[in-house]
C-alpha positions in Angstrom: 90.5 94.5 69.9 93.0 94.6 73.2 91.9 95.8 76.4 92.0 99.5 77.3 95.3 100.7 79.0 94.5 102.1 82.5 96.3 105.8 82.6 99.8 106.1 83.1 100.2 102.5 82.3 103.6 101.3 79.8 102.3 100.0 77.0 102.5 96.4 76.7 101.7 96.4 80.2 97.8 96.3 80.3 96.4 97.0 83.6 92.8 96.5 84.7 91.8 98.9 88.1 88.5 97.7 89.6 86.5 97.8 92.9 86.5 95.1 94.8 85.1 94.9 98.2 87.5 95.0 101.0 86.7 92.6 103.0 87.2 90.1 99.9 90.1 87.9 100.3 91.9 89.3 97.6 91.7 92.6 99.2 92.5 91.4 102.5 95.9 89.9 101.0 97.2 92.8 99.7 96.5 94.8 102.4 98.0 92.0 104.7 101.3 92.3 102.3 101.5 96.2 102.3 101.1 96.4 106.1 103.8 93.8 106.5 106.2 95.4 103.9 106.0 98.7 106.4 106.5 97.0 109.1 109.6 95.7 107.9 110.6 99.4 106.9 110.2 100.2 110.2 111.5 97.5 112.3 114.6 99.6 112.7 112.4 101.6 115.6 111.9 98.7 117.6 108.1 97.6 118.1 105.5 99.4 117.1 104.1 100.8 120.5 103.6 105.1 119.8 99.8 104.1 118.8 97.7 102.9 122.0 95.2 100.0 120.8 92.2 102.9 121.3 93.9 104.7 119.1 94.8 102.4 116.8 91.6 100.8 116.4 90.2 104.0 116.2 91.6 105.0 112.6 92.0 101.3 111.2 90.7 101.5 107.4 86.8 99.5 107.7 84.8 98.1 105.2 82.0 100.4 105.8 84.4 103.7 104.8 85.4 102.3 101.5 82.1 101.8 100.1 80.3 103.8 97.9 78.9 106.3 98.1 81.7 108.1 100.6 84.6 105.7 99.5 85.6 102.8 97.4 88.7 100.2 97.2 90.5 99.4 94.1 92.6 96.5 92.9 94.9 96.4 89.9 95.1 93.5 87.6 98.0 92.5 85.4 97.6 89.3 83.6 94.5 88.4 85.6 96.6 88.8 88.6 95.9 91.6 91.6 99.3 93.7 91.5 97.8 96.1 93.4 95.4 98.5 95.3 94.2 101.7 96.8 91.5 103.5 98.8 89.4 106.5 99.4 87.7 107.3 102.7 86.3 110.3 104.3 88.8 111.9 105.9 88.0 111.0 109.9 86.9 113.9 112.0 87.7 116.5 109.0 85.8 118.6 106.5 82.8 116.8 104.8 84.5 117.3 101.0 88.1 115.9 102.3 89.2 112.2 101.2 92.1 110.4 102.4 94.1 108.0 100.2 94.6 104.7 102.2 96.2 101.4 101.5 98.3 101.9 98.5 100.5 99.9 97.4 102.2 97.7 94.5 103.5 94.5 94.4 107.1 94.4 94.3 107.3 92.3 91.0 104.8 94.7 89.3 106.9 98.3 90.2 108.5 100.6 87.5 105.3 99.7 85.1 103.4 103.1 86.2 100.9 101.2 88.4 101.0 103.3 91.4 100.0 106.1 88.9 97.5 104.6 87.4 96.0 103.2 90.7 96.2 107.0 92.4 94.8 108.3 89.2 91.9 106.2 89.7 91.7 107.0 93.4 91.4 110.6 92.6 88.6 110.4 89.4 86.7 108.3 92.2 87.3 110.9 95.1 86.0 113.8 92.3 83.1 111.1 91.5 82.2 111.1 95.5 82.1 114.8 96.0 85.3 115.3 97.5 87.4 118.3 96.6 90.7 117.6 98.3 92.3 114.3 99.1 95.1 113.6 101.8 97.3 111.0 102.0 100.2 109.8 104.9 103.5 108.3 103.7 106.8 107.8 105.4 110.4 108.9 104.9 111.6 105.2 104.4 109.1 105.0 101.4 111.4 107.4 99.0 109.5 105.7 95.6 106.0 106.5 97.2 107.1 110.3 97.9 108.8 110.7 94.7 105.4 109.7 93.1 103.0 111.7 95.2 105.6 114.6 94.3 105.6 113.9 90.7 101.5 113.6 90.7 101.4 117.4 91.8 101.0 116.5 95.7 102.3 119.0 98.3 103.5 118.8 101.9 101.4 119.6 104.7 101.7 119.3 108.3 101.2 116.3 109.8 97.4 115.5 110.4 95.7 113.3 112.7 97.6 110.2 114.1 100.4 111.3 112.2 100.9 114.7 113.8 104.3 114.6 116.2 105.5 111.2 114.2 108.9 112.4 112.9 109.2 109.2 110.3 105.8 111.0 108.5 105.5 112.5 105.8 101.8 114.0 104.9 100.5 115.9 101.5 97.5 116.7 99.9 95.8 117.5 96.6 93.1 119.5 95.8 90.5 117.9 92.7 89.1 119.6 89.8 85.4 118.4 89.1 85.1 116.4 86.4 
């Protein structure tokens, strides 16, 4: 019997999404990898000094946040490999039933298989498992593959919320959740 196919997944491609905790190595590596693969996005803009430390340490993702019962990190596995992950936190300072989608990202030999899909399809069964009834999510204009698929996954513009608000490389959305 072969493994289940995680939504939105090629077949022949069989993906595993699971929680893992993020302070785990493997967790801390693929953050590490997104956060550097922005920051070479962006380099164009010189050094990264809009955000003061304060505020910067202010909205850094925690362990605490993406733990159940208000939040949860995913990984993807391909091949018993992570190719992946996601996140789900409470939405600092806003409404009690808004989420934010943190930390996604795919590893660049493991894009054009649908796991971005399948990993914000996950992050959104989770958010609806958690309470939440809207999730929002930041992106940036020199990420045209993650705006095409938060477009394509029924996301819409919003203004710019936050630390993002006045950032003119930003782009935010958000989605509002059925209930399971």
């Amino acid at each position: 019997m072969s493994a289940p196919r995680s939504p939105g997944v090629r077949p022949g491609h069989a993906v595993v999404i699971e929680r893992e905790p993020y302070d785990s190595p493997v967790a801390r590596e693929l953050a590490g990898a997104m956060m550097a693969e922005v920051d070479e996005r962006y380099a164009a803009d010189g050094p990264a000094d809009g955000d003061a430390p304060e505020v910067v340490a202010a909205h850094r993702v925690r362990t605490e946040q993406v733990t159940p019962p208000r939040g949860v990190f995913v990984i993807a596995w391909a091949d018993g490999d992570p190719v992946g992950c996601g996140a789900v936190r409470p939405l600092l300072g806003g409404p009690a039933d808004v989420a934010e989608i943190k930390r996604m990202y795919t590893t660049p030999e493991a894009r054009g298989r649908g796991i971005s899909r399948a990993l914000l399809a996950r992050l959104e069964a989770e958010a609806v498992g958690f309470g939440y009834r809207r999730v929002q999510l930041e992106s940036g204009l020199r990420q045209p593959e993650a705006l095409r698929l938060y477009e394509t996954a029924g996301y819409h513009r919003i203004p710019d919320f936050g630390q993002y608000a006045g950032d003119e490389l930003t782009v935010c959305f958000a989605k509002d959740l059925r209930p399971a």
